[in-house]
Every structure is written in structure tokens, then in C-alpha cells.
C-alpha positions, 0 to 999 in steps of 0.5 A: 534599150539604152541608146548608148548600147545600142551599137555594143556588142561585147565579147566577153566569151571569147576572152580568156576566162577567169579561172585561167588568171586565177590557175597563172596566179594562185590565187582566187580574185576578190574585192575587199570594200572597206568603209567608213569615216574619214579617219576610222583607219581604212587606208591604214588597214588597206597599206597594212593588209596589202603588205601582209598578202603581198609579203605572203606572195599574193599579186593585190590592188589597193583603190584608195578614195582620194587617189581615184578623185584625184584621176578617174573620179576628178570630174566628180563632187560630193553632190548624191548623184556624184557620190553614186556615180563615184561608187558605180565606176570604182565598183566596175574598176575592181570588177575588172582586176577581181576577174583577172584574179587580183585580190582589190582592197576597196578604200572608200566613205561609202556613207549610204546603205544604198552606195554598199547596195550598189556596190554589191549588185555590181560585183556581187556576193560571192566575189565581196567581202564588205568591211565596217571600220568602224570609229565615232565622228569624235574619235576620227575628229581627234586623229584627223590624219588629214587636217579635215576635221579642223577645216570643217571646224573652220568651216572651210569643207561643205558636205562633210561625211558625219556632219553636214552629208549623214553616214548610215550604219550598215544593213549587211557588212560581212566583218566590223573592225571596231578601231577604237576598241581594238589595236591595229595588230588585232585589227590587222588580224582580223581583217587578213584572217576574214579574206583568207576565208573569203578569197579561200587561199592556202596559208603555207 
């Protein structure tokens, strides 16, 4: 037994149950784990996506990559254990609002096939919707809404995802927005059409 554990004696049936939130908010908790490169459209997708329900009166949670590093995640770089354990705490964050009912679009790289895993057997599947954003290194280099792509050029960024760290096509994603082969209207519409399927909400 871990060591750490071994003085914790969790509560969680005595709580408040789940579907209590769910019933006070009408609506039922999923997370929306959106990945893919630097500059494939996934922040873009998670602002839009969380306007649209938030318009259709549903309480949302976006945890964008850079606004996590920036505070919880702060301690962590972009070594492979970092990266783990990056995934691991932002996974166990959207745990937390998804069973308080909150609808948590999830905006990270998450390069590797074994991060989505992990993701995965945290949250499970029925409460994830796995998303591919999906653009090529040479078109998210083109856009570079960040500057990031020039640095690398420059080579001021080490450990770049789609350059010097890999980025694995996905074994399992539910949906593929192809960003370059789509609008973002039809991007936008796609994505809100698959989580009103997975959170099963009632349109009006």
C-alpha cells in the first residue's frame, strides 16, 4: 500500500451525490478533452464551444494548457514525467467539476497515445469525449498565433511538440476536427453537435 495513503480515509458517500448537481443544473457533467498541436485550433474551438453552450444556458469549465502551466502546473516542464504528471492533475481537476455536473472542455497538446490513456482511466469513458484537432506541423507553423513556431525556428524552444518531442496520431479519438479541411463554423458545429450526443442535453 502506498505510504502516502495510508492515513486517508475518503468520504466520498457521505457527500452530496452527483446526480443531485446534475438534477440543480440540468444538465449532465462531461469532460471535452480536446488535443492536438500547437496552433491546430484548440483554444479557438474550447472559447467558441464554451460560448455556444454557455449561450444555451449551460454552466462550462474551460482548463486551457498554458492557463494550468501558468498556476497549478507551474512546477512542471516538458520532460516525459512532467508531461505525465501535467496530464494526471489536470485529469483529476476536470474529475472534480465533471462530478459536480460542469460541462469541462479540456484544451491540452497531449502528444502521446499513453497521455490520452491515462486521461482515459481517470475519467473514464462514459464521462469523456476525446476530440483530435487535427492540422499539419506546416500549417500550425503558418498560423503560429503564439509566436512559437518562429522561436523554434530560431531555436530558442527545446522539446518542441511535432519537432524535436514527437506527437502520435490517436488510437481511439471519439471525433477528428480536421481544421485545415473544415471552416470553423463547421468545425464549431461539429464538435457542439458531438457533445450534445455525449452530455445527452435537451436542445430547446
Amino acid at each position: 500500500m502506498n505510504s502516502n495513503l495510508e492515513h486517508i480515509y475518503p468520504v466520498f458517500d457521505k457527500m452530496l451525490p452527483r446526480e443531485a448537481k446534475e438534477n440543480l443544473l440540468s444538465q449532465r457533467g462531461v469532460v471535452v478533452w480536446m488535443y492536438g498541436l500547437s496552433g491546430s485550433g484548440k483554444s479557438t474551438l474550447a472559447n467558441l464551444l464554451e460560448r455556444r453552450l454557455h449561450a444555451d444556458g449551460r454552466l462550462v469549465k474551460v482548463l486551457d494548457g498554458d492557463n494550468i502551466r501558468a498556476g497549478l502546473n507551474q512546477n512542471l516542464g516538458f520532460s516525459n514525467e512532467d508531461r505525465l504528471e501535467n496530464i494526471r492533475r489536470v485529469s483529476e481537476v476536470a474529475k472534480l467539476f465533471v462530478e459536480s455536473g460542469i460541462i469541462t472542455i479540456a484544451s491540452f497538446i497531449t502528444p502521446s497515445n499513453e497521455l490520452r490513456k491515462l486521461a482515459r482511466g481517470i475519467l473514464g469513458d462514459s464521462d469523456l469525449l476525446e476530440v483530435y484537432v487535427k492540422a499539419s506541423y506546416e500549417t500550425c507553423a503558418v498560423r503560429d498565433p503564439k509566436g512559437l513556431y518562429a522561436r523554434v525556428k530560431a531555436g530558442e524552444v527545446k522539446q518542441f511538440t511535432g519537432k524535436d518531442s514527437a506527437f502520435e496520431e490517436p488510437d481511439q479519438a471519439d471525433l477528428i476536427i480536421d481544421t485545415e479541411a473544415h471552416s470553423e463554423e463547421e468545425c464549431l458545429s461539429q464538435l457542439f453537435d458531438a457533445v450534445v450526443q455525449k452530455s445527452q442535453l435537451q436542445q430547446d
